[in-house]
C-alpha positions as CSV (number, residue, x, y, z in Angstrom):
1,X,-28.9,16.8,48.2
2,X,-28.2,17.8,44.6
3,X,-26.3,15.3,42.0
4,X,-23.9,16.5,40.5
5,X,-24.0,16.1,36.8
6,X,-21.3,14.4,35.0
7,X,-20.5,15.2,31.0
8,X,-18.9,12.6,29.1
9,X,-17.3,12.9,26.2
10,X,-17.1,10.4,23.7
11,X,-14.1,10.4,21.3
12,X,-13.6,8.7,17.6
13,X,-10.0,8.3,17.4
14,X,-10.7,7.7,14.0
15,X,-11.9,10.7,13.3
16,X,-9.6,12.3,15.4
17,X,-6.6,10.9,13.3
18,X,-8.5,11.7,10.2
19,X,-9.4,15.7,11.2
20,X,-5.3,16.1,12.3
21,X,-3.9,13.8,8.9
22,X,-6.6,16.7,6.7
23,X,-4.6,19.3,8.0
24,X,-0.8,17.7,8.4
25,X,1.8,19.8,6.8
26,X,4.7,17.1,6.8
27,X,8.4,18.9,4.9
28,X,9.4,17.6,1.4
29,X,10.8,13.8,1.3
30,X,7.7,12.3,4.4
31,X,4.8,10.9,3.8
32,X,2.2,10.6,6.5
33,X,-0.5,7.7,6.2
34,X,-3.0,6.1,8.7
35,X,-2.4,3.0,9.9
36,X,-4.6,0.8,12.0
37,X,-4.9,3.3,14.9
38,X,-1.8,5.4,14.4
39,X,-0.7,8.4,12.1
40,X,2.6,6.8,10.8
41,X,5.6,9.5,9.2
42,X,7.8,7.9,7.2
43,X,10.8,9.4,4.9
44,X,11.0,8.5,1.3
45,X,12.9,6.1,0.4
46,X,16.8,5.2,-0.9
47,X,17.8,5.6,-4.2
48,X,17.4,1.6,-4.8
49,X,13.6,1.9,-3.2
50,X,13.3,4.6,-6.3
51,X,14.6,2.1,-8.7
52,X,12.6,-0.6,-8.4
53,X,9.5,0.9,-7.9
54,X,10.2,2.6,-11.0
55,X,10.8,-0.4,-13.1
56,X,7.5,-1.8,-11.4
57,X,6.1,1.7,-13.0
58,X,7.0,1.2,-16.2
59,X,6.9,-2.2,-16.8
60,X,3.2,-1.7,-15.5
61,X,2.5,1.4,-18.1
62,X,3.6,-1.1,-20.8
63,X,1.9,-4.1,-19.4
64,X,-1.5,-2.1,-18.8
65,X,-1.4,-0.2,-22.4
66,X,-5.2,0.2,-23.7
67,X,-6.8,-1.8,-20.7
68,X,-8.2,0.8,-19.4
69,X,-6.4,0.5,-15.9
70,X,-3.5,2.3,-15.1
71,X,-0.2,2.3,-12.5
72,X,0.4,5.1,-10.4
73,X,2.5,6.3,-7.2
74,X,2.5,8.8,-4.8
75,X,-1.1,9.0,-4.3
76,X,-3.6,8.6,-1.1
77,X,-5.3,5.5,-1.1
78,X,-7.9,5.8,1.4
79,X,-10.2,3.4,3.3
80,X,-12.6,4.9,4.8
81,X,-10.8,7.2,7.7
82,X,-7.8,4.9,7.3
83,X,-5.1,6.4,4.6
84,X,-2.2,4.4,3.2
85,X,0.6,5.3,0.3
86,X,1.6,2.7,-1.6
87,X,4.7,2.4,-3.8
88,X,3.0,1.2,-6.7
89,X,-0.9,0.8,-7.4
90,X,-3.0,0.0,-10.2
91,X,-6.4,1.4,-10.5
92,X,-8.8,2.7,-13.2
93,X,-7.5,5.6,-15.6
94,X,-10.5,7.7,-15.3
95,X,-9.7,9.7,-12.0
96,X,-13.3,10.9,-11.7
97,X,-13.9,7.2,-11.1
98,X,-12.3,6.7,-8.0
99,X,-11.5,9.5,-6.6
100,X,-11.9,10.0,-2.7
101,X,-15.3,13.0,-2.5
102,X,-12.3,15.2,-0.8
103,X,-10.3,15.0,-3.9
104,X,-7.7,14.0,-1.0
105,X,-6.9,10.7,-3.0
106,X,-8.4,7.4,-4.6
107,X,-10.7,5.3,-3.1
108,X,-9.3,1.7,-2.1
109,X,-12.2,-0.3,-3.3
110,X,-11.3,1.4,-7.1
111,X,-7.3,-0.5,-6.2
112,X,-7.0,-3.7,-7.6
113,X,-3.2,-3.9,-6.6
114,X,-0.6,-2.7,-4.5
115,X,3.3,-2.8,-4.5
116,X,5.3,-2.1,-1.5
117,X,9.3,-2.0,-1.5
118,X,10.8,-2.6,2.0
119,X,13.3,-0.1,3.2
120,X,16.2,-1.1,5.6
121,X,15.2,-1.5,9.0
122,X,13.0,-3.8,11.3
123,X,10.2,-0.9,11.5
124,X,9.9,-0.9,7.8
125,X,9.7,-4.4,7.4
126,X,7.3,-4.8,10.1
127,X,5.4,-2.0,8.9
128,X,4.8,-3.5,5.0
129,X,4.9,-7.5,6.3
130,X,2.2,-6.7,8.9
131,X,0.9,-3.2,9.3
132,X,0.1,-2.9,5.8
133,X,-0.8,-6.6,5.2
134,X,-3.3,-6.7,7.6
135,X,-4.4,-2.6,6.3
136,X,-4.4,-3.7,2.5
137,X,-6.5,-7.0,3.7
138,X,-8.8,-4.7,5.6
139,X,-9.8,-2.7,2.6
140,X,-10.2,-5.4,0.3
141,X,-7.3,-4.6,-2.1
142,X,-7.6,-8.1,-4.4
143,X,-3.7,-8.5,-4.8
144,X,-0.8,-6.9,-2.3
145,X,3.3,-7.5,-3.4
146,X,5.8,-7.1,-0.9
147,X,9.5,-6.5,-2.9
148,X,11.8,-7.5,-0.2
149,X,15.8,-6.9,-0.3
150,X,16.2,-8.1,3.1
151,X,14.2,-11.0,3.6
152,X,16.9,-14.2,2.6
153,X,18.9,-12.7,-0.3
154,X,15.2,-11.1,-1.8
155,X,12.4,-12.6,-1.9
156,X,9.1,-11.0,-4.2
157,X,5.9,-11.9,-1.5
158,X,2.9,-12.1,-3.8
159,X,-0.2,-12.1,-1.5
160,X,-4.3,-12.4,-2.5
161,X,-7.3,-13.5,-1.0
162,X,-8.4,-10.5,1.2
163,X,-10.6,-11.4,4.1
164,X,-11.7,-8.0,5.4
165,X,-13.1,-9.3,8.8
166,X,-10.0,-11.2,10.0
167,X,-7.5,-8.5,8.0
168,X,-5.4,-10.8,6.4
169,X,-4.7,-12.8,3.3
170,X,-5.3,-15.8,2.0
171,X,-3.1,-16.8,0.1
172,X,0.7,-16.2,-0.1
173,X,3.3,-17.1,-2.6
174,X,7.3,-16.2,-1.6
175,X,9.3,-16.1,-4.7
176,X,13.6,-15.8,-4.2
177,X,15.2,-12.9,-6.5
178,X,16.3,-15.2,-9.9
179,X,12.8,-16.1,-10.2
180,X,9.5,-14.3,-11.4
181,X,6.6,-14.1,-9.4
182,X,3.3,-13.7,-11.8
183,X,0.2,-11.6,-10.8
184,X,-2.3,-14.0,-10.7
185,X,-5.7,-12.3,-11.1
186,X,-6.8,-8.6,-12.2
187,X,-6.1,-6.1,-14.3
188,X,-2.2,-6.4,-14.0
189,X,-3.1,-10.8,-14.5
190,X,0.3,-12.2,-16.1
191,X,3.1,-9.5,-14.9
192,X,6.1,-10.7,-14.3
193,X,8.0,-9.3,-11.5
194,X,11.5,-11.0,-12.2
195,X,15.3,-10.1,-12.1
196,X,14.8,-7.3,-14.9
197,X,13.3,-5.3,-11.9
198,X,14.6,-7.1,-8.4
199,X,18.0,-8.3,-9.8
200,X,19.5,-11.4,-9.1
201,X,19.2,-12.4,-5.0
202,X,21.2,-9.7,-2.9
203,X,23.1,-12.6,-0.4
């Protein structure tokens, strides 16, 4: 009596999710990124997500000016086979630094901060309060700010510490809109998120 061979297949849903975000051909105004274990689509955001992460832009150029370190935006930053896109990140100037060997983005462990602004909705918010914390934790990104219109009237969430193994951060500090919340460490060390870019608290 013959056995009967069975062929198993072994599949890397990583790499799965990796091979079908290479060749993702999303329409103008989404953005597709890799998170955790899931290819997550998401539209751009509102004309006051625009706003603010533009004053976080330029406020940054100007902060960053001859350091060596620059803000940027719309970009890939990629961990590995994971892919996030943050509002606002800092990393070095010299692209040929940090860029991903694909040329499909930077590399996170050249990110030394990350801005996210929350868009309306109990997805979004879930996705930048945990999703991305514990994503931005994962790869080691030193300093994660969570810009929050919805969270009490504003709040500015100012988070660093990474602990790769457990995904998460340290250390949080939750500043109201009226006050400034201060980067604590890195290249971006003294900038002052405050009303000029939040406003005053949106209750």
């Amino acid at each position: 009596m013959s056995a009967l061979a069975t062929e198993v297949t072994v599949v890397n849903l990583d790499q799965v999710l990796w091979e079908v975000w290479k060749s993702s051909d999303l329409p103008e105004g989404y953005r597709l990124e890799i998170i955790e274990e899931t290819l997550a689509v998401s539209p751009t955001g509102n004309s006051r997500h625009f706003d603010v992460n533009n004053r976080v832009l330029e406020d940054l150029f100007f902060h960053l000016r001859g350091s060596g370190w620059r803000p940027g935006n719309d970009c890939n930053v990629i961990d590995g086979l994971k892919v996030l896109i943050p509002d606002v990140f800092v990393a070095p100037k010299e692209i040929a630094e940090v860029e991903h060997p694909d040329g499909k983005g930077v590399l996170a462990s050249s990110v030394m901060l990350v801005v996210e602004t929350v868009s309306p909705g109990a997805d979004n918010r879930k996705r930048d309060h945990v999703l991305k914390h514990r994503a931005y934790a994962r790869a080691g990104i030193p300093v994660y700010v969570i810009i929050d219109d919805y969270d009490d009237g504003g709040t500015v969430t100012v988070l660093t510490g990474p602990d790769r193994e457990r995904r998460a951060y340290e250390y949080s500090a939750r500043i109201p809109y009226g006050k400034e919340a201060v980067i604590p460490e890195g290249p971006a060390k003294g900038f002052v998120i405050g009303p000029e870019i939040t406003g005053e608290s949106r209750a």
